[in-house]
VOGU-3710 file (C-alpha; in Angstrom, 3 decimals, decimal comma):
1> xxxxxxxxxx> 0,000/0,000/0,000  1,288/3,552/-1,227  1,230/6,384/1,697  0,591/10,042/0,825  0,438/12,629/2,852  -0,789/16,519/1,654  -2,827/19,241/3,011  -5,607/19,211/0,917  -6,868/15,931/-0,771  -9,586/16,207/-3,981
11> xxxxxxxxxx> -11,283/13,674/-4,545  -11,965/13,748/-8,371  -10,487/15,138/-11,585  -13,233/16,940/-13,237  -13,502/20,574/-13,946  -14,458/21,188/-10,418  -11,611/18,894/-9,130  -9,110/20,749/-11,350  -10,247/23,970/-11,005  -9,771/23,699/-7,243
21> xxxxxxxxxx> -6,299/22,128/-7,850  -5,575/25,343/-9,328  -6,190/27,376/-7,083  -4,427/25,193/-4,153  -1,807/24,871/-6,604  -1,087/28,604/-6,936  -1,583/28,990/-3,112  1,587/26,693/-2,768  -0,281/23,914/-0,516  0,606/20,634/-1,132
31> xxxxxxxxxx> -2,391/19,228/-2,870  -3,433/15,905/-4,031  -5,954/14,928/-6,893  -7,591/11,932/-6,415  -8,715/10,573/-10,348  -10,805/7,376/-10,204  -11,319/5,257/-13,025  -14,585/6,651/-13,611  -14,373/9,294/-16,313  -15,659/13,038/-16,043
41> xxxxxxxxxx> -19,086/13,688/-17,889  -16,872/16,570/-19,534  -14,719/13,595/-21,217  -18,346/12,658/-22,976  -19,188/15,706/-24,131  -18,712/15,747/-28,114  -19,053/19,778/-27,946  -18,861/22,543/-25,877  -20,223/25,210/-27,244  -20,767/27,238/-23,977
51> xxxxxxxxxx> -16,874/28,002/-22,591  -15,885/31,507/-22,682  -13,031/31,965/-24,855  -14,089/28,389/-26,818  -16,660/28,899/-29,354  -16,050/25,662/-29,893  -14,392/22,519/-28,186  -14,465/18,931/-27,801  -15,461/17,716/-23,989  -11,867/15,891/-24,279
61> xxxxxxxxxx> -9,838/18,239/-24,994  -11,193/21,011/-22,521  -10,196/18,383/-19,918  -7,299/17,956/-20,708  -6,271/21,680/-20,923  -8,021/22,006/-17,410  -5,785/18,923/-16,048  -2,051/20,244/-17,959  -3,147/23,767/-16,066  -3,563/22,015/-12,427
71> xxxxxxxxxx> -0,378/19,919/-13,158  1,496/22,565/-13,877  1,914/23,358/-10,684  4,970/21,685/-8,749  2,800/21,426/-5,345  0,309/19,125/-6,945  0,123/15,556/-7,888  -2,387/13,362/-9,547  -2,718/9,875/-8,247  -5,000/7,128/-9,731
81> xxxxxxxxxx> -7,207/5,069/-7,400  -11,124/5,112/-6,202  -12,175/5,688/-2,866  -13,414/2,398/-0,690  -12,906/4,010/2,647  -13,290/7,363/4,538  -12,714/8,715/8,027  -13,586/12,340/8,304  -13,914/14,853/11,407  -11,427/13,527/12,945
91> xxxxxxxxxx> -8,693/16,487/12,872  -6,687/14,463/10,188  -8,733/13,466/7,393  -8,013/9,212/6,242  -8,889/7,886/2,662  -7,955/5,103/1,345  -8,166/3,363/-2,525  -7,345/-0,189/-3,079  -3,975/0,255/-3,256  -3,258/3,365/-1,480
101> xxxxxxxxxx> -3,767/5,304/2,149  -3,715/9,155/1,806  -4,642/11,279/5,038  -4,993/15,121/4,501  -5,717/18,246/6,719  -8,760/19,784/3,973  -10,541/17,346/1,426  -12,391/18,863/-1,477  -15,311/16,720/-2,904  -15,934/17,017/-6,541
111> xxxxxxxxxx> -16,342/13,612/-7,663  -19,396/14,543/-10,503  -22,815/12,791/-10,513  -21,069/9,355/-9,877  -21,428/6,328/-12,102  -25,489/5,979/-13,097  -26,780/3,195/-13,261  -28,173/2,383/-16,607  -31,864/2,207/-16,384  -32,680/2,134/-20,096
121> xxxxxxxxxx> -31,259/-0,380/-22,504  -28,225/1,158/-24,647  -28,318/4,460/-22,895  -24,978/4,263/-21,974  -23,691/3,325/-25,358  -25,412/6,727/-27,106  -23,915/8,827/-24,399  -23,071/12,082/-26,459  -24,829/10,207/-29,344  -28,033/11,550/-28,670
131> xxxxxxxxxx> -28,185/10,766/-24,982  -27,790/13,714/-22,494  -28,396/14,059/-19,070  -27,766/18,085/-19,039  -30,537/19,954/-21,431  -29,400/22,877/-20,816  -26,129/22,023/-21,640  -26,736/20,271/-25,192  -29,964/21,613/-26,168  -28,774/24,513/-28,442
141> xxxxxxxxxx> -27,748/21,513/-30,746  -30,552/20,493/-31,507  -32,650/23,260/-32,200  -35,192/22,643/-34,541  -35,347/18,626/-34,023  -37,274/16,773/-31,917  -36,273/15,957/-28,391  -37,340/13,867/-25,877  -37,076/14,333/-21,998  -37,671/11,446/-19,459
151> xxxxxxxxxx> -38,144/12,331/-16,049  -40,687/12,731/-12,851  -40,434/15,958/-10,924  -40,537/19,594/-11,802  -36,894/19,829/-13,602  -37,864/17,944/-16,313  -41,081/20,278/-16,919  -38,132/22,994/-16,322  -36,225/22,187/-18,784  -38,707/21,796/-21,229
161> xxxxxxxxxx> -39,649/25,337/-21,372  -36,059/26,056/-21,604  -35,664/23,700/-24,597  -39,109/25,037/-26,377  -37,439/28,319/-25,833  -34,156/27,502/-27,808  -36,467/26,686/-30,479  -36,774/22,600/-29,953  -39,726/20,343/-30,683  -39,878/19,463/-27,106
171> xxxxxxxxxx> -41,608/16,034/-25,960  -41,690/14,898/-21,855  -41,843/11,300/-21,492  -42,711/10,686/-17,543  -43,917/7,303/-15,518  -46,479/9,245/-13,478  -49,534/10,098/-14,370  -50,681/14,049/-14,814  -52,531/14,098/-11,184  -49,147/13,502/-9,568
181> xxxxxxxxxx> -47,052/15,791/-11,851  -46,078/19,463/-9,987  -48,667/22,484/-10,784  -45,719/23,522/-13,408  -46,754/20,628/-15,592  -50,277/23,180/-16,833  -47,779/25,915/-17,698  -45,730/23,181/-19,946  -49,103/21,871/-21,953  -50,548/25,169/-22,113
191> xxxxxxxxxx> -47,091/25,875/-24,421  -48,056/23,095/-26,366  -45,725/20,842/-25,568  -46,449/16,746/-25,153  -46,624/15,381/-21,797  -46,780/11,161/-22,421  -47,924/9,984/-18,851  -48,046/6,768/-17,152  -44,882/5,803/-19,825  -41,711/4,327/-19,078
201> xxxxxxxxxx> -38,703/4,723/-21,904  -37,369/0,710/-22,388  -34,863/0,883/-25,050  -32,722/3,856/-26,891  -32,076/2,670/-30,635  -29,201/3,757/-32,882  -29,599/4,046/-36,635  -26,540/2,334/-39,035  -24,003/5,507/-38,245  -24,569/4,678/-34,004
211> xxxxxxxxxx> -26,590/8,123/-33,564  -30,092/7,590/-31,782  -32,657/6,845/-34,078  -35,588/6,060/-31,728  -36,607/5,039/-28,628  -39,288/2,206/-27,423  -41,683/2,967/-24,204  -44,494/0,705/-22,806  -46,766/1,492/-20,157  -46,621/2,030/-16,220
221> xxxxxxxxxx> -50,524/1,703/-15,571  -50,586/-1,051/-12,709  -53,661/-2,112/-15,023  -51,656/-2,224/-18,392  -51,823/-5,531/-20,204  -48,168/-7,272/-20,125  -48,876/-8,182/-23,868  -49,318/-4,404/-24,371  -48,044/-3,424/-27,939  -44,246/-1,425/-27,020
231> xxxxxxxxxx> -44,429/2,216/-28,605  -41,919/3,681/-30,441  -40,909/7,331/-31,211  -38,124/9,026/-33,569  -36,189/11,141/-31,814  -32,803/13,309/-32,355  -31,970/13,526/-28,667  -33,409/11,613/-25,310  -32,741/13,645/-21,884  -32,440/11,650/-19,007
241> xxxxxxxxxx> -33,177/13,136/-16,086  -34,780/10,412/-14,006  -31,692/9,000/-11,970  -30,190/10,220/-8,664  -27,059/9,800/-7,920  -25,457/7,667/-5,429  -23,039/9,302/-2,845  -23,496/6,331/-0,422  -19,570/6,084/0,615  -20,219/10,098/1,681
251> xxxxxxxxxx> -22,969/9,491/3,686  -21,544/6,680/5,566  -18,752/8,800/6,553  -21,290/11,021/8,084  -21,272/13,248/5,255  -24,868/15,235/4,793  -26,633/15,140/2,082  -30,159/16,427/0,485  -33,367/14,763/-0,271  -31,774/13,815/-4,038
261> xxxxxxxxxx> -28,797/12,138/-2,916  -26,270/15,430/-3,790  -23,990/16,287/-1,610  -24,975/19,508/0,505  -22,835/22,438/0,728  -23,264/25,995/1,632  -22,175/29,269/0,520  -18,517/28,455/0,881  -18,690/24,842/-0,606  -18,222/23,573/2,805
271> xxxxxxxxxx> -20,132/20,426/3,577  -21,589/19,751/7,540  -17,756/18,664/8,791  -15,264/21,125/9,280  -12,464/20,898/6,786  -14,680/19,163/4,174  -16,159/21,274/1,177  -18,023/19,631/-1,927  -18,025/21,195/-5,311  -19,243/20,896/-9,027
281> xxxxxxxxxx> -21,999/18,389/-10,229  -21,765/16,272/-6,641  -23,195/19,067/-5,272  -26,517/19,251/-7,327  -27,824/22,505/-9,125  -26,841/23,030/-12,480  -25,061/20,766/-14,443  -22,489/22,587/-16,253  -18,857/23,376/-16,696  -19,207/26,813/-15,880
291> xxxxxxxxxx> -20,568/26,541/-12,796  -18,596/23,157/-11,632  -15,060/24,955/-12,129  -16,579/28,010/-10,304  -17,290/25,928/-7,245  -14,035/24,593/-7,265  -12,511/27,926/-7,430  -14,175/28,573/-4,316  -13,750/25,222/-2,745  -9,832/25,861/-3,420
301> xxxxxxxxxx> -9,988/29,444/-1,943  -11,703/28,616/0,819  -9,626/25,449/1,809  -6,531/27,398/1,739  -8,189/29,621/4,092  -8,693/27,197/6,166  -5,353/25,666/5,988  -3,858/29,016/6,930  -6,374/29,382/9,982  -5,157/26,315/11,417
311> xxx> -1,642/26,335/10,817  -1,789/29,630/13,077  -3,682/27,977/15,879
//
């Protein structure tokens, strides 16, 4: 087993992650980026269109500018591994990968959305081929074509308007039925946009060039016949917005988090332990690079601060 030892640990090498890295980095503190083998949703992103200074970039390469910036910096290192175990509160903070023990006086969280599980067949293979989970993100692309959002609660109806606004043929696919939808869901039909209720999306199908093509949906009625004929639509984009993500290692480690599973951080990223803060996607909100790499810029700030405050005590 590998031992590290830093002042400030982050655990995960997204543009949150990074962006925080920077900013312990050019504080001089001798920081620690945890990457797991689970890949940043920036790495799937086939465009960013929305990066000041990029009119135009692959998710990729953005990355890997943001991670040659953080690394660029002599004070920080970039170790592989994925957390198993965590001991927080304690004065010294303990984490430990399969192969390696690193304690730390400050960790940052910014470990994204976390792995989803994959609740539609092939959704996971059109990722960035006509699967999103961000509509705000990706929907400028596909202005003009017909999208579908599948989802419960009042972000999906959200983001709806937002998409009919950028000028998208906007369709909500949702496995509740009308009567349970939030009061938004009146606003959304009254701008004539589809609500398909009591519907559950099956299946995302690619077309010969691996592009979503259409997607298959059968019935949630408790009453629907099994034999029930599947329905299919033709799509140009399916946004998934029905998962929540799983920070169960976080809460174990007494960690708190909010009634969707994020991670819950106030004003100055820090979470309900002293010396912890959370940042980017893990936290919730707004799902986009902007905003993650903003958090971490405060997360970083604010754990040097606190690095400084108890170095003096």
């Amino acid at each position: 087993m590998e031992e590290y030892k830093c002042e400030i640990l982050i655990i995960g090498a997204g543009p949150a992650g990074l962006s925080a890295g920077v900013y312990c980095g050019r504080s001089n503190r001798d920081t620690i980026i945890l990457q797991g083998k689970q890949v940043s949703a920036l790495a799937k992103a086939k465009e960013i269109q929305n990066w000041l200074g990029e009119e135009e970039i692959s998710g990729p390469n953005l990355l890997e500018k943001f991670k040659k910036h953080a690394e660029s910096y002599d004070s920080v290192r970039i170790v592989e591994g994925d957390v198993i175990a965590l001991l927080m509160g304690m004065g010294t903070n303990m984490v430990s990968t399969r192969t390696s023990n690193i304690t730390s006086d400050v960790v940052i969280i910014a470990t994204g959305t976390g792995e989803r599980k994959e609740v539609i067949k092939n959704e996971s293979n059109l990722i960035g081929f006509g699967v999103s989970y961000c509509a705000l993100c990706d929907g400028p692309l596909y202005r003009e074509k017909t999208v579908y959002l599948y989802g419960h609660d009042e972000e999906v109806l959200e983001d709806a308007l937002a998409l009919e606004q950028m000028g998208c043929d906007v369709h909500i696919i949702t496995n509740k039925s009308m009567e349970d939808l939030p009061d938004l869901a009146m606003e959304v039909k009254n701008k004539g946009i589809d609500i398909i209720d009591n519907m559950e999306v099956v299946e995302a199908i690619a077309n010969s060039e691996g592009v979503i093509e259409k997607i298959t949906c059968k019935s949630t009625k408790s009453d629907a016949d099994e034999s029930e004929e599947v329905l299919e639509f033709s799509l140009d984009c399916l946004f998934v917005l029905s998962h929540i993500p799983s920070n169960s290692i976080f809460k174990k480690a007494g960690i708190e988090l909010d009634e969707n599973g994020n991670v819950r951080a106030d004003e100055n990223q820090l979470t309900n332990i002293q010396g912890v803060y959370a940042a980017g996607d893990v936290t919730g909100g707004l799902y986009q690079v902007v905003f993650a790499a903003g958090e971490g810029a405060r997360a970083g700030i604010n754990a040097c601060k606190y690095i400084r405050q108890i170095q003096k005590e």
